[in-house]
Steps between C-alpha positions, in 0.01 A plus 500: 500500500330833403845643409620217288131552322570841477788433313463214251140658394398850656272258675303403200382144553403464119872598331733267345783553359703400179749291682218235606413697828131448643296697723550749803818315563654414158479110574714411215543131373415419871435087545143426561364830457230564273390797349217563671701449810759766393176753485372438827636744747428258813726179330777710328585727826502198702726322237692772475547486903628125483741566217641818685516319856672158323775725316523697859588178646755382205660885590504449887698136449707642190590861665506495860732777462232711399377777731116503552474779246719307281331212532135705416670653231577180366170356522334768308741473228430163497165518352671601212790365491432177656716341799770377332688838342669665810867490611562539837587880434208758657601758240344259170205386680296679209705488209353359196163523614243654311456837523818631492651295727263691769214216552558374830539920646232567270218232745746603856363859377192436383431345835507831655158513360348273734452550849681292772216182545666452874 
C-alpha cells in the first residue's frame, strides 16, 4: 500500500487534489467515506487494500490469461483506472492511466522501495 501512497500523494496524508481526491490515497467520490476518513492514514490504506483486492478479483475472473506479472500489473493500474478498462491484451494494461499511461509500473517500481515483509 506504501507504493500506491507514494504515488497518488508523495505520502502526504493531508493533500487533495482538484479532481475530488482525498487524503494519502486520493479517495475520490468514494461511497460512505467521509472526509475525515479520507485523512486518516489507518482507514484510507485499509480502504484502499479492499478496493485493490476486489478489482484483483474482478481481473483474476475477467483475465485468467494473465500471467502473474500481468495480472499485478493490472491491479496496480487499477487503482487508477478502475477494474473495468482492460482488454485482454498485456501490452495496454496501462494505457490511459494517469501519469502517462505509466501508473500501474510507476507502484510495481515504487515497490522496490519496500523490503520483502516474508
Amino acid at each position: 500500500m506504501g507504493a500506491v501512497a507514494l504515488q497518488e500523494t508523495d505520502a502526504d496524508p493531508t493533500k487533495d487534489s482538484a479532481d475530488g481526491g482525498w487524503g494519502l490515497f486520493q479517495l475520490t467520490r468514494q461511497p460512505g467515506v467521509t472526509y475525515a476518513q479520507a485523512h486518516d492514514p489507518e482507514f484510507a490504506a485499509n480502504y484502499a487494500a479492499a478496493l485493490l483486492a476486489k478489482n484483483s478479483r474482478k481481473i483474476s475472473r475477467q483475465f485468467p490469461q494473465f500471467s502473474p506479472g500481468d495480472h499485478l500489473l493490472a491491479t496496480a493500474a487499477s487503482y487508477n483506472l478502475g477494474p473495468n478498462k482492460f482488454s485482454g491484451n498485456p501490452a495496454t494494461i496501462d494505457a490511459g492511466s494517469v501519469p502517462a499511461g505509466r501508473y500501474g509500473h510507476n507502484v510495481l517500481a515504487l515497490m522496490n522501495c519496500f523490503p520483502d515483509p516474508w
